[in-house]
C-alpha positions in Angstrom: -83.8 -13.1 1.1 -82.7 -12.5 4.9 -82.4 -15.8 6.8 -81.4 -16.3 10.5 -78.2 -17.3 11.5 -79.1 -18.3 15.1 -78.9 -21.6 15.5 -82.0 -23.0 15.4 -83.8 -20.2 14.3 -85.6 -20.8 10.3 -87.4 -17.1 10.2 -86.6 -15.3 7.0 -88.0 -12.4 5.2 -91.5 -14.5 5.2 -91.9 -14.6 8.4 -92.4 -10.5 8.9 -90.1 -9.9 11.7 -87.1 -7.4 11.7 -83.6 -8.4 10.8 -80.3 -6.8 12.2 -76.8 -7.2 10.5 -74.2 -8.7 12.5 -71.7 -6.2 14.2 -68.4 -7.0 11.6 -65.2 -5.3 11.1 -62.3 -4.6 13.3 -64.0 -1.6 15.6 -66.6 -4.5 16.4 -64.8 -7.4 17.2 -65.9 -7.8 21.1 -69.7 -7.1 20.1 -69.7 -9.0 17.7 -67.7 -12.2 20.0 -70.5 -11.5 22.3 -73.5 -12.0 19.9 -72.1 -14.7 18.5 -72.3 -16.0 21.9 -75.5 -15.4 23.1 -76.4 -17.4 19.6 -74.4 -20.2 20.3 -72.3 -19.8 17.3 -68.9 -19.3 18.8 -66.9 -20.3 16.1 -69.5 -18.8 13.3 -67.3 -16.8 10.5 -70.3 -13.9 9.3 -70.2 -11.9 6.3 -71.8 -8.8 5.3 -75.3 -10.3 4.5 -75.3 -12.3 7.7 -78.4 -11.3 10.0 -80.6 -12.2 13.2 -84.4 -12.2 13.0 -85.3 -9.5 16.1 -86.5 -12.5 18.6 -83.3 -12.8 19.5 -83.2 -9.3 20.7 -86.4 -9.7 23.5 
C-alpha cells in the first residue's frame, strides 16, 4: 500500500489521490536532490517503492 514520504504528509492509497515514484538512479540524481528538498527530506535515502501523494505537486 503506497504511503507518503513527505514529511508530514499520512495520505496512502485510502485517501484516493495520485502517487508519483521518486526520480532514482544515477541519470536522476539532481531531480531527485531537488524533490527531496522541496519535501524537507534532505538527507532521505528512497527506494524503488518510495512515493509522493500528488498534493505535493499543486
Amino acid at each position: 500500500m503506497p504511503t507518503c514520504c513527505a514529511v508530514g504528509c499520512s495520505n496512502n492509497e485510502k485517501s484516493g489521490l495520485k502517487f508519483v515514484r521518486l526520480p532514482v538512479g544515477k541519470r536522476n540524481a539532481n531531480r531527485l536532490k531537488q524533490w527531496l528538498h522541496n519535501i524537507g527530506r534532505d538527507k532521505y535515502i528512497p527506494n524503488e517503492n518510495s512515493r509522493l501523494c500528488e498534493v505535493h505537486f499543486t
